[in-house]
N, C-alpha and C positions, 0 to 999 in steps of 0.2 A: 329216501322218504323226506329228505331235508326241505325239498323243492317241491314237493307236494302238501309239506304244512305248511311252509311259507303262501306258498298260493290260496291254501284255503284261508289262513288270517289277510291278507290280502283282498278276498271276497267275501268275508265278515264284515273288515271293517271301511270298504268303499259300495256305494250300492249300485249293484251291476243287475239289474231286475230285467226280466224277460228271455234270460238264457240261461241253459241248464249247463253245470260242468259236472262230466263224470271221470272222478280220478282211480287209474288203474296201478295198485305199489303192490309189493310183494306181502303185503299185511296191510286191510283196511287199516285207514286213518281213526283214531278214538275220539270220539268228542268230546271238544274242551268242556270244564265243567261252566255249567250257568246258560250253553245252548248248544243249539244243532251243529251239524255239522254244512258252512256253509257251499257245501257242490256233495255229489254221491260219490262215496267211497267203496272202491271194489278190490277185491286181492283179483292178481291178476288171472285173468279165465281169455285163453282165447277165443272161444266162440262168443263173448260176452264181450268183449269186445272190440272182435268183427261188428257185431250187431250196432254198438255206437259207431264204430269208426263209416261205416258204409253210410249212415245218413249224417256226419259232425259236419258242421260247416266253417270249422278251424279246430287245429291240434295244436297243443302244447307238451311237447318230447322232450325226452332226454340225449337226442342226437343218435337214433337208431337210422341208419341207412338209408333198412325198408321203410319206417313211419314217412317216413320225408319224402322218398318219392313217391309215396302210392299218394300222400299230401296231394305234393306237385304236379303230379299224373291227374289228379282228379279236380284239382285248379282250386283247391281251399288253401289258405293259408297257414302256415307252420311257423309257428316260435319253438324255438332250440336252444335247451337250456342244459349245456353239457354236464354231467354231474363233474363232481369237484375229485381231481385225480385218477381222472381218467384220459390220459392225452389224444386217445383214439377219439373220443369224444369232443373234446376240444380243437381239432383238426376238421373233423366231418361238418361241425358248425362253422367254422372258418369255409371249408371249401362249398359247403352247400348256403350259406350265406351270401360268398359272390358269384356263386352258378347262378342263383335266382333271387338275386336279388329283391322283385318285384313280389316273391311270395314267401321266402321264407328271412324269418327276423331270428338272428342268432344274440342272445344275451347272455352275460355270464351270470346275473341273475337276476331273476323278476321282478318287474316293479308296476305298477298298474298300469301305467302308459300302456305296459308294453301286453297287457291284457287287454284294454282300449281299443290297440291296435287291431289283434285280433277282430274282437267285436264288430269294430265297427268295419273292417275291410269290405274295399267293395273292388272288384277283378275290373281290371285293367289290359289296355290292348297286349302291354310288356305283360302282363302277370297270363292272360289268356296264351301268350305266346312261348313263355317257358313253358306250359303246364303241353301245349301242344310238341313241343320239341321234344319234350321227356318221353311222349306216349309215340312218337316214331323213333327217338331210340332205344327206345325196349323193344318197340314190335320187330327192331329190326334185327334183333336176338334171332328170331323163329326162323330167319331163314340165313343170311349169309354169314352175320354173327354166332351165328350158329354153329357151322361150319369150322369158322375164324377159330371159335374155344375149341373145338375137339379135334380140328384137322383131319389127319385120315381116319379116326374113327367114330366119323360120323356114320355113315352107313351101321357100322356092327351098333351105334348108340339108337340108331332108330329100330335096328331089329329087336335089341332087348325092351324097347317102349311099348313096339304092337304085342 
């Protein structure tokens, strides 16, 4: 939750008007006394937020895998902001940092630039082009990657699916 108050005094005290942030921690954020709370604070609900993440036009993660690529898959921009003592997490923003360059921004912690960035990002031929490479190497899971993970029990894996 450390990177999720940071973020909100962050968008208190610079003025980011016109875009809504909705932050998902394991306990809403409290608001500080004397005002609001500057973005919406949700404990986290996954179908609450699917519901944001299907229309956000950038994400700000803790270096989860999945957020990152469904990100990159969908061609919005991703800041990665590993939490602290986690080395899986600090590895994943490294590797997903120079996989795509062009759309995800790995920081070890926030600063308003690097919300700017988000912001104001605007897709590019490079940013269009990882986001398209990611969505043919998943699809290509469905069929001979497919295979490749299960080997010869692919067959019995499709009968227990139908």
């Amino acid at each position: 939750q450390t990177d999720a108050i940071r973020l909100e005094r962050l968008l208190a005290q610079y003025s980011v008007s016109g875009v809504e942030f909705h932050c998902f921690t394991a306990d809403p954020l409290t608001p500080p006394k004397g005002r609001p709370l500057a973005l919406a604070s949700h404990k986290k609900q996954r179908a609450l937020f699917r519901h944001y993440f299907e229309q956000c036009s950038g994400i700000i993660c803790s270096t989860g895998n999945e957020t990152i690529w469904e990100g990159v898959s969908r061609g919005v921009p991703v800041l990665t902001v590993p939490t602290a003592g986690h080395p899986e997490q600090m590895m994943n923003a490294r590797i997903h940092g120079s996989s795509f360059p062009n759309t995800v921004r790995a920081v070890k912690r926030i600063h308003i630039e690097d919300v700017r960035w988000l912001i104001d990002f605007e897709p590019t031929e490079a940013s269009r082009a990882e986001s398209e490479a990611l969505r043919v190497r998943a699809s290509s899971f469905a069929g001979a990657g497919f295979e490749a993970l299960l080997g010869d029990d692919v067959d019995e894996a499709n009968r227990v699916a139908e």
